[in-house]
C-alpha positions in Angstrom: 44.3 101.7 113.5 47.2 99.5 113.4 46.6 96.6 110.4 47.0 93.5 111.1 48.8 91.9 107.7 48.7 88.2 109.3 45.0 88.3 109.7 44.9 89.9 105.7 46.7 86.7 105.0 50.6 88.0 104.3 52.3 84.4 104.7 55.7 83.2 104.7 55.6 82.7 100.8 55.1 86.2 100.7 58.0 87.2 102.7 60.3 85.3 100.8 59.3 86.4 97.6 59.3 89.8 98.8 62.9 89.5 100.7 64.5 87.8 97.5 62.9 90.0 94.9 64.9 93.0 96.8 68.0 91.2 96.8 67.6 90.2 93.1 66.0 92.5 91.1 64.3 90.4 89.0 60.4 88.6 89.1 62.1 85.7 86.7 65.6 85.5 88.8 63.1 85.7 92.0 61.1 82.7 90.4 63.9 80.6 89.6 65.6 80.9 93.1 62.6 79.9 95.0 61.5 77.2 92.5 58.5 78.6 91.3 57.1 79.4 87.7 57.2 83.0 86.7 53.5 83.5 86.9 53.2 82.2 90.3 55.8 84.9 91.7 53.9 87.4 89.9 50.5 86.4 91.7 52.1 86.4 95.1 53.3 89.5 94.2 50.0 90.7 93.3 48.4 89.5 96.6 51.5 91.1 98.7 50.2 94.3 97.1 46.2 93.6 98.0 47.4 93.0 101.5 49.2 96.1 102.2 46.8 97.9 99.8 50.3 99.6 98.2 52.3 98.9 95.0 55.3 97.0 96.4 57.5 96.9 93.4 57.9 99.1 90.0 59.5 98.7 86.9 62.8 100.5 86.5 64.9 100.7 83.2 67.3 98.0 84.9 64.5 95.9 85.5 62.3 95.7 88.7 62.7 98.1 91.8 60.9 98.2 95.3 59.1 100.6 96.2 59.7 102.7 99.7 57.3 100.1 101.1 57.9 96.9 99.2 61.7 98.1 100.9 60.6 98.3 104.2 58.5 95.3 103.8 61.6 93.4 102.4 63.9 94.9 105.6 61.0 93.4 108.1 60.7 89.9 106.1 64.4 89.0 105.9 64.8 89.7 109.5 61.4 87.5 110.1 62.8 85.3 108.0 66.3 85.0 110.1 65.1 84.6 113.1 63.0 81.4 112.0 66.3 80.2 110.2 67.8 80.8 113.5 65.2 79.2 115.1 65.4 76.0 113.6 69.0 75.7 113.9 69.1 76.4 117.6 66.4 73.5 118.4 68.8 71.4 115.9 71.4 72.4 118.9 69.2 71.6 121.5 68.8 68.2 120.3 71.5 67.5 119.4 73.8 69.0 122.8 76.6 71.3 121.9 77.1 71.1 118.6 75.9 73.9 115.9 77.1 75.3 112.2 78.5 79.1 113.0 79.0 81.3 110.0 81.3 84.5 110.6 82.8 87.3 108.1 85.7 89.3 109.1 88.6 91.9 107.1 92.1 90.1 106.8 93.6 91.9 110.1 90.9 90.7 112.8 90.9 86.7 110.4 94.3 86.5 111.4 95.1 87.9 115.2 91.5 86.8 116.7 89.5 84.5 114.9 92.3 81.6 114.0 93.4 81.4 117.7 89.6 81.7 118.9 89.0 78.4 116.2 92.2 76.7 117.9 90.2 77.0 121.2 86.9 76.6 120.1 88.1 73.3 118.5 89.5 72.5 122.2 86.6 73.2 124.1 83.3 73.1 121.4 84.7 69.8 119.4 81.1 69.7 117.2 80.7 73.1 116.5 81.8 74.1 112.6 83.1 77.0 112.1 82.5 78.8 108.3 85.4 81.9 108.0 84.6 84.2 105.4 86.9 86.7 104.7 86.7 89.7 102.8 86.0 93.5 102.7 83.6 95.0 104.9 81.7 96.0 102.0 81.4 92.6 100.6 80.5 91.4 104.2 78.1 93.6 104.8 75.2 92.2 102.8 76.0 89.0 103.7 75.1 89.5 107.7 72.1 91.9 106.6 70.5 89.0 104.4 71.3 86.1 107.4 74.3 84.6 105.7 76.1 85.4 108.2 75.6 85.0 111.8 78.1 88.4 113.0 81.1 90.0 111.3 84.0 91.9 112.5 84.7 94.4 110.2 83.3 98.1 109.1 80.0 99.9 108.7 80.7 101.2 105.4 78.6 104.1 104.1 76.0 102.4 102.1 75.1 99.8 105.0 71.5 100.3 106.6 73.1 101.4 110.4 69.4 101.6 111.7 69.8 97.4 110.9 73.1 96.7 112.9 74.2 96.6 116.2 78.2 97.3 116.9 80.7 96.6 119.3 83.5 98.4 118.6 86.8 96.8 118.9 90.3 97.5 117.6 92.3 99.8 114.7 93.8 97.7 112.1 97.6 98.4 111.8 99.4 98.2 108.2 102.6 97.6 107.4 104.9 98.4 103.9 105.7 95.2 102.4 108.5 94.6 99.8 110.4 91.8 97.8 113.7 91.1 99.4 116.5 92.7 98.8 114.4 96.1 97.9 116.1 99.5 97.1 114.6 100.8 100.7 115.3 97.8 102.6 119.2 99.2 102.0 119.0 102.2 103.8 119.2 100.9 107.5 117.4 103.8 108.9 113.0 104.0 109.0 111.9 105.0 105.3 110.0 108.1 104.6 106.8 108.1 102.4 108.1 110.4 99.9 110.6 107.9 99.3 108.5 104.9 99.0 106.4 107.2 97.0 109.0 107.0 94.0 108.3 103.6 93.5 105.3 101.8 91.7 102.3 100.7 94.8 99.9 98.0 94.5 96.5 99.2 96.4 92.7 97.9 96.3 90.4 100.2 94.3 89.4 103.1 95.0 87.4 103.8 97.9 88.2 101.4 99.8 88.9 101.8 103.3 92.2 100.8 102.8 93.1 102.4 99.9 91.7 105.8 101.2 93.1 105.6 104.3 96.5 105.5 102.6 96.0 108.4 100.3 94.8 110.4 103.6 98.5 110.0 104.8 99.5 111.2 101.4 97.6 114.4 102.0 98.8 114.7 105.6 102.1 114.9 104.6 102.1 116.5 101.4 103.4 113.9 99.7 102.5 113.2 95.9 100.3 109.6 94.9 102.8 107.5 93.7 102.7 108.1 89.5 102.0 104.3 88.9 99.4 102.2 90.9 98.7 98.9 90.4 95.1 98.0 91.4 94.2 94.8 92.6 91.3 93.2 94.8 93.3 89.8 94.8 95.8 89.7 97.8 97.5 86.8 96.5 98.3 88.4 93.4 99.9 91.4 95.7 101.7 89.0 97.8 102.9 87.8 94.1 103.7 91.3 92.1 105.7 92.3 95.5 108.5 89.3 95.3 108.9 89.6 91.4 108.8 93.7 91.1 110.3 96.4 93.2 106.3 97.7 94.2 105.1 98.7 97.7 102.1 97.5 99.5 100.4 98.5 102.1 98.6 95.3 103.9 97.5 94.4 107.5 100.3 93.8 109.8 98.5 90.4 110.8 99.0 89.4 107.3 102.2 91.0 106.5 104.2 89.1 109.9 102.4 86.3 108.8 103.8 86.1 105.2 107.1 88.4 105.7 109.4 89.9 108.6 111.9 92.0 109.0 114.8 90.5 107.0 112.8 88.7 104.3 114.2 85.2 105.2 112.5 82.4 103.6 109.4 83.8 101.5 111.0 86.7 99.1 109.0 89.5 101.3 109.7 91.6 103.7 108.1 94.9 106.0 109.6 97.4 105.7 111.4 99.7 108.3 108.8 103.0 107.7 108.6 106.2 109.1 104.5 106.1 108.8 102.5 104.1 111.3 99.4 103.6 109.6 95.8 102.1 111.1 92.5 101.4 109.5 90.0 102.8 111.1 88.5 100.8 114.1 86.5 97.6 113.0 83.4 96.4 115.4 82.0 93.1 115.9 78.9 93.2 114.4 75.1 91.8 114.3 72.2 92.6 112.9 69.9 94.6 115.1 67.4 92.5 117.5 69.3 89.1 116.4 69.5 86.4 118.8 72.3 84.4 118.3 72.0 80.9 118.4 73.8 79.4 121.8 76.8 77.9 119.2 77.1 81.2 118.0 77.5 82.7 121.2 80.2 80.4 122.5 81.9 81.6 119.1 81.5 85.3 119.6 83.1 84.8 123.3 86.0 82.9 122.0 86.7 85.6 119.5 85.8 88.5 122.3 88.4 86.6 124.4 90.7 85.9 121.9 91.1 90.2 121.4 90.5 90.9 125.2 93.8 88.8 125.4 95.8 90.1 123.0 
């Protein structure tokens, strides 16, 4: 027989201790966050446990873990938990005509050739919609939509994301490009530049394993071609953009980023792409939500300015 855990008395205080305790680790952290004493998180705890009539969480040597159910538990409870969030914001919108607060996540590629054109529109035709652009790595992203902080993404399922939880629509590749300081040893040449070539200069990449970063070393392999002896590793694209003008190091980087900050002949900002014989792509990014979500009716007139912002490029 199916229980019925609302009738056993599981109540929204328990989901969000529950759902914050698996994203923190910690009874004490899980207090603090949701403004209660320590004691009191451990009683609703304790009563979370009587109601399902399983242990939910167990001490670990880094602190507190879930157990297989306390994790699905927590899975169920952040998405209950999201869609009441949603809720409330979409009869805010209802009120209030069209008007809403969107928050999206995309990798640097898609930020650049969809979303800031869709935002130019969207400013156009949704005036009192807000827009909130977080960029980053899919990794990074990732959590972010799974816990609600993010209404969809356009980026990658990485390998330690819960697929059974998302819903994609895949999209596009990601094309990189080489980018050097001005003036560059390889610039010189006036025919396209080979990898083993660029491979005798220091690179600047992300760490490993990221998608990037591996997809680069994959081309390496391909064409059995050595990893350049001296890698600078960097999350910070800033400080890339910076260590390419002032050394002679190669980076690989989205195109949309590199034609936005560089060109051809390095006119104006110190950088330049480079004329290379490799065309490389990241692998194909999907716009992505979390599985079941309904998105509030702002964010769906921001998801079709960003699907018609890549069905029109």
């Amino acid at each position: 027989m199916t229980d019925n855990l609302l009738r056993k008395g599981l109540k929204i205080n328990h989901l969000r201790l529950i759902s914050t305790l698996a994203r923190l680790g910690s009874v004490s952290e899980t207090a603090e966050h949701l403004g209660m004493s320590q004691p009191a998180a451990s009683r609703l705890a304790g009563e979370i446990e009587k109601i399902t009539g399983t242990p939910i969480h167990e001490r670990t040597g880094r602190g507190i873990g879930l157990t297989p159910a306390g994790r699905l538990l927590a899975r169920r409870a952040a998405r209950i938990l999201n869609e009441i969030s949603d809720a409330g914001r979409e009869i805010q919108e209802a009120r209030e005509g069209a008007s809403g607060y969107v928050r999206i996540g995309s990798v640097t590629g898609p930020s650049i050739d969809y979303v800031v054109p869709a935002m130019r529109q969207l400013r156009l035709s949704y005036p009192a919609i807000s827009v909130e652009v977080m960029v980053a790595a899919s990794d990074v992203l990732l959590p972010q939509l799974l816990d609600g902080a993010l209404d969809f993404a356009l980026c990658r399922i990485t390998g330690a994301a819960a697929v059974g939880d998302l819903e994609a629509l895949p999209l596009c590749d990601e094309p990189l490009s080489f980018v050097v300081r001005t003036g560059h040893p390889l610039a010189r040449t006036g025919t396209p530049v080979e990898l083993a070539a660029m491979a005798q200069f220091d690179w600047i990449l992300p760490p490993p394993g990221a998608i990037l970063r591996s997809t680069v070393e994959r081309e390496f392999i391909a064409n059995g071609v050595a990893m350049p002896r001296h890698v600078l590793t960097t999350t910070s694209f800033l400080y890339t953009l910076a260590a390419v003008r002032l050394t002679n190091a190669v980076a690989p980087i989205a195109s949309a980023v590199a034609r936005s900050f560089a060109s051809d002949e390095g006119t104006g900002s110190g950088l330049m792409i480079l004329n290379a014989e490799s065309a490389l792509a990241v692998e194909t990014w999907s716009l992505l939500t979390r599985r079941g979500q309904e998105l509030t009716p702002s964010a769906r007139m921001v998801r079709e300015q960003v699907l018609a912002a890549v069905g029109q490029s």
